[in-house]
N, C-alpha and C positions, 0 to 999 in steps of 0.2 A: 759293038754298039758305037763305038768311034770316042767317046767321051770318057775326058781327064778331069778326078777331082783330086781336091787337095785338101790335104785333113790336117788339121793345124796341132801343132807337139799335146801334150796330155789327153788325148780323146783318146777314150776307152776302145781298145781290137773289138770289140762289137762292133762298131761304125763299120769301120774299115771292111769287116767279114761280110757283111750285107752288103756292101758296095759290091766287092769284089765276086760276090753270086751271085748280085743282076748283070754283072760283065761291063762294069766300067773300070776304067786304068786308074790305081788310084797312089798316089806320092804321099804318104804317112809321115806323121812328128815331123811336120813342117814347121820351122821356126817363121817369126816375122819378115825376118830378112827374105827368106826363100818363098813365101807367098806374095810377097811383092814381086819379085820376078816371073813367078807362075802364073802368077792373076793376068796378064799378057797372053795367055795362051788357054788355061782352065776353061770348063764349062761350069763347073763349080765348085764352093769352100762349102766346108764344115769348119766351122769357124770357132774360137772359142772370145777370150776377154780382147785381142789383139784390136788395137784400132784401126777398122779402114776410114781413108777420108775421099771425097771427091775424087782430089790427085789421083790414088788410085785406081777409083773404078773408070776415070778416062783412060787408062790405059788395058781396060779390060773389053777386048775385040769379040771373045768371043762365051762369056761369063753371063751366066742365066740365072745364077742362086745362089745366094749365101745363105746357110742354113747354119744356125747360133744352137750350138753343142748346149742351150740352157733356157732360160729363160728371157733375162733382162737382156733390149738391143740398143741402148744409147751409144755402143761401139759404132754404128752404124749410118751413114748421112742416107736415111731414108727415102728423103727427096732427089738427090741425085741418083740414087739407083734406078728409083720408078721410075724417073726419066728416061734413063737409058734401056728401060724394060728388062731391067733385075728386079728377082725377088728377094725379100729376108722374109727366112722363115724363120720359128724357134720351136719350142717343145716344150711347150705351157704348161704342160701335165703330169711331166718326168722328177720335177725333186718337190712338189710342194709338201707333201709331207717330212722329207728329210730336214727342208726350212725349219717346219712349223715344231719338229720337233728340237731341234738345233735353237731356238727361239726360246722354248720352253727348257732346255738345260742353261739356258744364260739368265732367262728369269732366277731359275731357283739358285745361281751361285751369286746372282747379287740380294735375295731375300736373308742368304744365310749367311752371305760376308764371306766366304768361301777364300777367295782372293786372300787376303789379310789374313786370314786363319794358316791356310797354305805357307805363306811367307814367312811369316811368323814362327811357327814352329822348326822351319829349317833354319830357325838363328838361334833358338833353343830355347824361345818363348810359348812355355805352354800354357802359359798362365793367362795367355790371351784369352783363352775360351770365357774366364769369366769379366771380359771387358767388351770383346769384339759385338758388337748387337745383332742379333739375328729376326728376320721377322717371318711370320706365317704365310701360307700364300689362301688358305683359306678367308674366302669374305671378302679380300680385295678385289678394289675395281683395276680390270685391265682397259685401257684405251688402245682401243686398233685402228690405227689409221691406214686404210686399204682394204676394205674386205673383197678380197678377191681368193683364188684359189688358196695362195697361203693364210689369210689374213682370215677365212672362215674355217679352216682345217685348226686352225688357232684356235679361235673360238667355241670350236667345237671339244678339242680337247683338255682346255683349262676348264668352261665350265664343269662336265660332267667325272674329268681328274680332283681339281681342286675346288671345286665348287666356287671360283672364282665371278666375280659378275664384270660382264662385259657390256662397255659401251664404245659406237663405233661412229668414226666419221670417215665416211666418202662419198661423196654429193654423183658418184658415176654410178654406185651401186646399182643394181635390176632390184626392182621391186622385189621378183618373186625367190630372190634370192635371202632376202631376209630372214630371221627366224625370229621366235619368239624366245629365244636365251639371249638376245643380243638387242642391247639400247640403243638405238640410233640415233644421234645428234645433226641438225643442220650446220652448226657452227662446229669449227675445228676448237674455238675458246672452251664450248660447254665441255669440251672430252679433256682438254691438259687441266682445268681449274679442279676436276675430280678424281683424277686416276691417279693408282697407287705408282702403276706400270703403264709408260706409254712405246707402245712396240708398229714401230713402221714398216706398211707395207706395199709401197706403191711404186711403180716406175718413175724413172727420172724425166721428166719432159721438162721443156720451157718453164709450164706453170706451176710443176711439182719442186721443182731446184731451190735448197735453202726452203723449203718449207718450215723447219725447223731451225727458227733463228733467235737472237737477242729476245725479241717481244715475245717470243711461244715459250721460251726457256723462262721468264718472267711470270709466265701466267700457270707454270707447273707448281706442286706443292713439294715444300721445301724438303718433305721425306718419300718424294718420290723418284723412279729410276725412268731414264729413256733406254731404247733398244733400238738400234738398226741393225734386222739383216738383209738390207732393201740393197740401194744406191747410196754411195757416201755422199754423194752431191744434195741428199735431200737436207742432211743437217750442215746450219753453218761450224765446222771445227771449232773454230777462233772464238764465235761464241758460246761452245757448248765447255771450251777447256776453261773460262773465266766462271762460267757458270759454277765446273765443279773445282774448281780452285776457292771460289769464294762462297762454297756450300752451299747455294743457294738450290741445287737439286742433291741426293743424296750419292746420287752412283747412276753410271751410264753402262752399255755394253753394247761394242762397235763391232761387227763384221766384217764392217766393208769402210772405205776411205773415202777422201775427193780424189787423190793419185793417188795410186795404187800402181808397184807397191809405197808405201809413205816413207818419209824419210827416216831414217835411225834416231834419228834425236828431237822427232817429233813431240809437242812440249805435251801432247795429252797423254805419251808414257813416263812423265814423270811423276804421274798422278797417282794415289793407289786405293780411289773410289772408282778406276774405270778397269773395263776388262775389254780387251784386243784381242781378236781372233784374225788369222790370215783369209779374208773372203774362202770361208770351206764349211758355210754351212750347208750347201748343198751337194755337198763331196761327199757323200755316204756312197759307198759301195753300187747299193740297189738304184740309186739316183741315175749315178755316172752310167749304169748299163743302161739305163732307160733312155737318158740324153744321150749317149750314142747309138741308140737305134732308131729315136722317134726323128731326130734330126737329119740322119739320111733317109729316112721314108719320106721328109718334105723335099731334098734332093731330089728322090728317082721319079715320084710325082711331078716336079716341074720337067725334067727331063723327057720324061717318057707323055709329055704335053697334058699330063691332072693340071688342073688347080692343085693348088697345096692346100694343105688340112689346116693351117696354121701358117699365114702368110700377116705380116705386120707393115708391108706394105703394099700399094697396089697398081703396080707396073702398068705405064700407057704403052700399047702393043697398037 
């Protein structure tokens, strides 16, 4: 078939297996360094967290697809690709349940203090149990901000798990995608001034960035928790570590950063109302096979001249 793609380092041998039995040539566990050099010669990546910019796709002569081993592409200068008639695809389909479930174990270890219980008894404080507070997830209100694939897989599973009630702000939502377990708010204010839990789930664009800042952190109740496993760009850091420095919300639980990875002595881990995971909530087993299969079927689709299934932008040819 004449066509070299490049798979960038942790993407699951599924990828690579499909590639290599439609008969494309394919250069696996490509580091950054070496996808910058290959991108000069590729017809396409499989791409994962790695940032392409501009710079790079001017030097990509003969490069038709990036396809995003996941979900989120803010990796990605969208606009400059279309221009050059590249596509970014991603695989919209492949982890939202490992999210949504990954979302709902960080719920319940900030309901139950989990953290501080943890810590505690490996210093030989048992006595915590009858100080640490623990709360029910029964009857609270969760706020979802994002109902989209993961953001109604949510909702779907707290109500009828914990009988949880759900109220949701995303002014993109489809009508008919709504249900009747889920309260819809036009304002982003009416969903932080009531939620017990407010769990983000939306892409980082322009106008989603720091959505979660000083004033939204203000307008939450003081014994409530945030959760990002979105984009760490959606909340601002700076104000969410004064927040819970100054108690003003009860506990957070982060997935994901603004850099990634964050620095070591970042000040929100000296906190121990928050809980830090390395971006792996969509790193389940069944996820990873799934995003490296669905990600090179938008691959051999542009190649083999489909439309892609799942294309995020829309190349002038």
């Amino acid at each position: 078939m004449g066509y070299k793609v490049v798979i960038a380092k942790g993407v699951s041998d599924v990828g690579a297996s499909y590639l290599m039995e439609k008969g494309y040539t394919v250069i696996s566990n490509a580091t950054t360094d070496i996808i910058k050099e290959e991108i000069k010669t590729c017809h396409a990546i499989l791409a994962r967290t790695e940032l392409y910019t501009p710079e790079m796709l001017k030097k990509a002569k003969h490069l038709k697809v990036i396809a995003k081993n996941g979900v989120g592409y803010d990796n990605f200068p969208l606009e400059e690709a279309a221009k050059r008639g590249i596509y970014i695809t991603n695989a919209p389909y492949s982890n939202a349940v490992s999210v949504a479930e990954y979302t709902i174990s960080l719920i319940m270890a900030l309901a139950k203090n989990l953290l501080i219980s943890h810590t505690a008894i490996y210093s030989g404080n048992f006595d915590i149990r009858n100080k640490v507070v623990k709360i029910e997830m029964e009857n609270k209100v969760i706020g979802i901000i994002g109902y989209g694939r993961i953001g109604s897989i949510l909702a779907a599973k707290v109500t009828s798990a914990f009988n949880m009630k759900v109220v949701c702000y995303d002014p993109f939502a489809i009508q008919h995608y709504k249900n009747q377990d889920v309260t819809f708010k036009d304002r982003l204010e009416d969903v932080l001034t009531i939620s017990d839990f407010i769990s983000i789930h939306l892409p980082l664009t322009s106008e989603t960035k720091g959505i979660i800042s000083k004033r939204e952190l203000e307008l939450m109740k003081s014994d409530s928790f945030l959760l990002n496993t979105a984009r760490g760009g959606l909340v601002s850091e700076d104000d969410l570590y004064q927040a819970l420095k100054e108690k003003r919300i009860a506990g957070a639980a982060l997935d994901v950063f603004e850099v990634e990875p964050p620095r070591p002595n970042h000040p929100l881990f000296s906190l121990d109302n928050v809980i830090v995971t390395p971006h792996s909530a969509a790193l389940t087993q069944d996820a990873k096979e799934r995003m490296a299969l669905h990600a090179p079927m938008g691959i051999d689709e542009v190649l083999t001249g489909k439309k892609p299934s799942w294309p995020v932008n829309h190349p002038a040819f």
